[in-house]
C-alpha positions as CSV (number, residue, x, y, z in Angstrom):
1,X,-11.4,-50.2,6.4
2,X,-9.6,-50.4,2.5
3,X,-12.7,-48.5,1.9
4,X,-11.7,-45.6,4.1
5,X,-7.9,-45.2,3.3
6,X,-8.6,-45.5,-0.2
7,X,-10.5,-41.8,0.6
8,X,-7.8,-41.1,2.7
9,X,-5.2,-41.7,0.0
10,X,-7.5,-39.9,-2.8
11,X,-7.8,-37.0,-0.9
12,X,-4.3,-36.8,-0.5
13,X,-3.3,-36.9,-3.8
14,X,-6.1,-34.2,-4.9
15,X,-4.5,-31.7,-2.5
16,X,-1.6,-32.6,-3.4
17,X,-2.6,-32.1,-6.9
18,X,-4.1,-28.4,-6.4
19,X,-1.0,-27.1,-4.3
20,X,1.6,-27.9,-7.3
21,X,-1.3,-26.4,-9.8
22,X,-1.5,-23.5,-7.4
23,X,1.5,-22.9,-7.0
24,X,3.3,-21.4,-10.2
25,X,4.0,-17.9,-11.5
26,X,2.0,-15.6,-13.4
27,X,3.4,-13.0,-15.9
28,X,0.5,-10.2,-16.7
29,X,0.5,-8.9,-20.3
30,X,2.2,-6.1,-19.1
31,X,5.4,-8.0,-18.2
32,X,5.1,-8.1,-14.0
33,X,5.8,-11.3,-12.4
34,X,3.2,-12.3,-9.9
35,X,3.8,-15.4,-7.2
36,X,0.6,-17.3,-5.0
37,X,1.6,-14.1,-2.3
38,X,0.9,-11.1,-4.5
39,X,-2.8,-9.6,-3.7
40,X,-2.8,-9.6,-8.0
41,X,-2.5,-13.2,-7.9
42,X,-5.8,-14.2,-8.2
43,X,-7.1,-11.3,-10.3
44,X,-4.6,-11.7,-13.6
45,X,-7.0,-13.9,-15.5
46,X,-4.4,-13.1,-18.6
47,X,-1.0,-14.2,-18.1
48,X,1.7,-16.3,-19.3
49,X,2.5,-19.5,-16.8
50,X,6.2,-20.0,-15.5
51,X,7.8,-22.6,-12.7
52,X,9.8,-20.3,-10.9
53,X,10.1,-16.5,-10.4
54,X,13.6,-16.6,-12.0
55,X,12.0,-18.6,-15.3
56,X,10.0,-15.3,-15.3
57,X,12.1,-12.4,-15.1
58,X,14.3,-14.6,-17.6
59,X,12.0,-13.9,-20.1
60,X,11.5,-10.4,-20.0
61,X,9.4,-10.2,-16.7
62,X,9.8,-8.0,-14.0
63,X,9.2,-7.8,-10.3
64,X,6.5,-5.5,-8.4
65,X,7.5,-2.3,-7.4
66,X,8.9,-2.4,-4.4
67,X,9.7,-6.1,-4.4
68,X,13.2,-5.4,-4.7
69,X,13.9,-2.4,-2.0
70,X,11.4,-4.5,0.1
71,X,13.9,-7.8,-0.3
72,X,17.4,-5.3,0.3
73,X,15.7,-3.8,2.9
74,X,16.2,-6.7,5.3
75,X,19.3,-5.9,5.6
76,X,19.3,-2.0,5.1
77,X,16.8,-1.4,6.9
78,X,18.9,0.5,9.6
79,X,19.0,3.0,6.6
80,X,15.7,4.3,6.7
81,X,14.7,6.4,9.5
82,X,11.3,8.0,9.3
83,X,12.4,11.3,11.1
84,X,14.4,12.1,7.6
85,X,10.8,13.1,7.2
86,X,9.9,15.8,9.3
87,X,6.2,15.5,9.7
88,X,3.4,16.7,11.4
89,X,4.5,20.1,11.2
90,X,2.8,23.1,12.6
91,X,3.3,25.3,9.4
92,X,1.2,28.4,10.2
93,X,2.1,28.2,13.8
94,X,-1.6,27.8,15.3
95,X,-0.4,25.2,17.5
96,X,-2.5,22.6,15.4
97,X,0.2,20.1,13.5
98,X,-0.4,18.3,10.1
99,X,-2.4,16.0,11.9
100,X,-4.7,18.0,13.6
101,X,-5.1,20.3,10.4
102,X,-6.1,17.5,8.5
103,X,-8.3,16.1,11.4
104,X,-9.9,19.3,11.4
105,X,-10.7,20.2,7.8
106,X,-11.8,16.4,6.8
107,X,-14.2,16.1,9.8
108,X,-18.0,16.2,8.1
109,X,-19.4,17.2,11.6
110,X,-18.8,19.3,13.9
111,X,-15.3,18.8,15.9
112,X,-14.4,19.1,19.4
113,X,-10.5,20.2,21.0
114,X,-8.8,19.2,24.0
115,X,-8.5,22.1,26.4
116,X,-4.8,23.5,24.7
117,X,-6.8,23.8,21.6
118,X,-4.0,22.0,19.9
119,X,-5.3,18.6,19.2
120,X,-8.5,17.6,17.6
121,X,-10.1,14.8,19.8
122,X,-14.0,14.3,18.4
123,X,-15.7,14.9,14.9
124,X,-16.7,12.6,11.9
125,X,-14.5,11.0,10.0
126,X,-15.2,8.8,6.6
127,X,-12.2,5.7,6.4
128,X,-12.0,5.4,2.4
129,X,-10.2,2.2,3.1
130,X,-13.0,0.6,4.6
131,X,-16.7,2.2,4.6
132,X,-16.3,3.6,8.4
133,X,-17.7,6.2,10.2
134,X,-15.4,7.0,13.4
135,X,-16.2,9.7,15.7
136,X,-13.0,10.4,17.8
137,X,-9.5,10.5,16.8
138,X,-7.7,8.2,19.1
139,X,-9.5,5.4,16.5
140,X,-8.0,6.6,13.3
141,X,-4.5,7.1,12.0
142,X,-3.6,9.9,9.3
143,X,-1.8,7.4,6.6
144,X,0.8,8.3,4.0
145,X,-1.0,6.9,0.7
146,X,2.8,6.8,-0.5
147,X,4.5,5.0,2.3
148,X,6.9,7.2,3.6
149,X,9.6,3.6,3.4
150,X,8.3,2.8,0.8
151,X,9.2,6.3,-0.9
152,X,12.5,6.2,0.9
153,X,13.5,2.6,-1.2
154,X,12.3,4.2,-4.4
155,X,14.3,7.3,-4.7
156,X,13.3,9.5,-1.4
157,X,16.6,8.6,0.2
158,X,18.1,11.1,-2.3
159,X,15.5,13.8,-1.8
160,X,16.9,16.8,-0.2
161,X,15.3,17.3,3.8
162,X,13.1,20.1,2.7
163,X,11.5,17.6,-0.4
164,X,10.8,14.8,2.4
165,X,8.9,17.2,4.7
166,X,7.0,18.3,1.7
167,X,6.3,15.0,0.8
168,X,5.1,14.0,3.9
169,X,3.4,17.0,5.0
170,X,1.3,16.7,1.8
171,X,-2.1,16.6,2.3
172,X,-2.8,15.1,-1.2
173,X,-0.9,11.9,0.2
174,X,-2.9,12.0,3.4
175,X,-5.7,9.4,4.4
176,X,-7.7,9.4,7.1
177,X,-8.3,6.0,8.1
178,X,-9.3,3.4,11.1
179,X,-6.2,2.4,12.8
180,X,-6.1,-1.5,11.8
181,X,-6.3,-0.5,8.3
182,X,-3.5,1.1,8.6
183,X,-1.4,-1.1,10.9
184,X,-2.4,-3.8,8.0
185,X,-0.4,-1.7,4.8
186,X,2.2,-0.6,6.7
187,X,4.8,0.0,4.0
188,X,3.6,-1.6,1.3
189,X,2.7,-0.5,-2.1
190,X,-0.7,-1.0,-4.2
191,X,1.5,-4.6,-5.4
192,X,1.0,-6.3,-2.5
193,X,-2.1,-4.3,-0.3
194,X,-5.1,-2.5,-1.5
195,X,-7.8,-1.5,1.0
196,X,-10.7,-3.9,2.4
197,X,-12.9,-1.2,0.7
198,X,-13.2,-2.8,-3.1
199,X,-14.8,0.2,-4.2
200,X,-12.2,2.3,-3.7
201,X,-9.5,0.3,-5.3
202,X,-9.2,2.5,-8.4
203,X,-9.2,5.9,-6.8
204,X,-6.9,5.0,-4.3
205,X,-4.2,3.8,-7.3
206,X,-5.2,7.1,-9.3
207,X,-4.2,9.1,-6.4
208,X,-1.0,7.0,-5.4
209,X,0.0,7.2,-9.3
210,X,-0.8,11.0,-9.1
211,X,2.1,11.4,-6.2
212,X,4.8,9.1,-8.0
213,X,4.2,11.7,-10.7
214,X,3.9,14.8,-8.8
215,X,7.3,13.6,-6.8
216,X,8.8,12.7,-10.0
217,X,10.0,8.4,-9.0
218,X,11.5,6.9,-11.9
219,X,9.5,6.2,-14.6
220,X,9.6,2.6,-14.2
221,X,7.9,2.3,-11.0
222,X,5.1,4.8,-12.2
223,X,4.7,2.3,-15.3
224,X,4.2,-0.8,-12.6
225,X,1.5,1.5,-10.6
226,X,0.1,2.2,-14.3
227,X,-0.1,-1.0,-15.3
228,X,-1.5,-2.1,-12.0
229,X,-4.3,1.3,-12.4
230,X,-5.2,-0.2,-16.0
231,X,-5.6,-3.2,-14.7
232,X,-7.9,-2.3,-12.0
233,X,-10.0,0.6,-13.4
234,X,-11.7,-1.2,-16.4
């Protein structure tokens, strides 16, 4: 019986004793503050140790990009309202929208139309985010690599409308990818999601990188998607 609750009681204590080791704050040589939540978490092997995420930012650190627009947005998010960004335009007036364009020119097989001729229902599709193959539409999403909230609380909401249709009309910030993948990133940034698909971790930060620049965000939130691409593509 003492036997027993003495492994009770020791077992305990060792979780115990894991959860406060676990559960501190890492600062990466390049200055951004990570907590137990962050997907870089476990993958800063280099970093300086703090109590608190205030002890942190104290000292120099910083946040992830996005951590702050995602915390305001609680509140504001009544302020974003994805049709400021007209998408899924028909450009060219051939009845087929962003969507379908990109639906058609990605497919690697052969694809098939509904009976308007307007939407793209079969062909063969290659998820980046996680190693599929689907063959009809209604499974895959066409994702925004750049969020389209996301872009909005770091500097799209004062983009001019004809900027945030480019933007999201883009087809260098288009993915197409299996609808759970998708449903999982939602509006987060390369800080706090990356796809299932480890191989295609660096790429996929190259490219998001390459739209901050070609949209021209603020310097310091390219620097935190650099610093996360260095850190990745070694």
């Amino acid at each position: 019986m003492y036997r027993i609750l003495f492994i009770i009681i020791a077992t305990s204590l060792l979780l115990a004793s894991s959860n406060t080791y676990a559960d501190y704050i890492k600062q990466s040589n390049s200055g951004i503050c990570h907590d137990p939540y962050s997907a870089y978490y476990e993958r800063t092997k280099n970093y300086t140790r703090y109590a608190s995420l205030e002890a942190c930012i104290q000292n120099g650190g910083r946040l992830p990009a996005g951590h702050n627009a995602q915390t305001e947005s609680q509140d504001s998010d009544k302020d974003y309202d994805r049709s400021r960004f007209r998408h899924w335009i028909d450009d060219n007036r051939n009845c087929l929208n962003t969507r379908h364009e990109l639906l058609k020119s990605q497919s690697t097989g052969p694809i098939v139309k509904d009976e308007s001729g307007c939407r793209v229902i079969h062909g063969r599709w290659n998820d980046p985010y996680t190693g599929e193959i689907f063959l009809e539409s209604h499974h895959v999403d066409v994702d925004h690599l750049v969020p389209l909230q996301w872009a909005w609380f770091n500097g799209a909401n004062t983009w001019n409308d004809d900027k945030r249709e480019r933007f999201a009309n883009d087809s260098r910030n288009l993915f197409i990818v299996s609808a759970s993948a998708n449903r999982s990133k939602g509006a987060k940034g390369p800080d706090e999601w990356l796809p299932p698909n480890e191989a295609f971790h660096c790429q996929y930060v190259t490219r998001y990188l390459r739209i901050l620049i070609l949209y021209d965000f603020a310097e310091e939130i390219r620097q935190t998607i650099r610093s996360i691409q260095n850190n990745i593509c070694r």
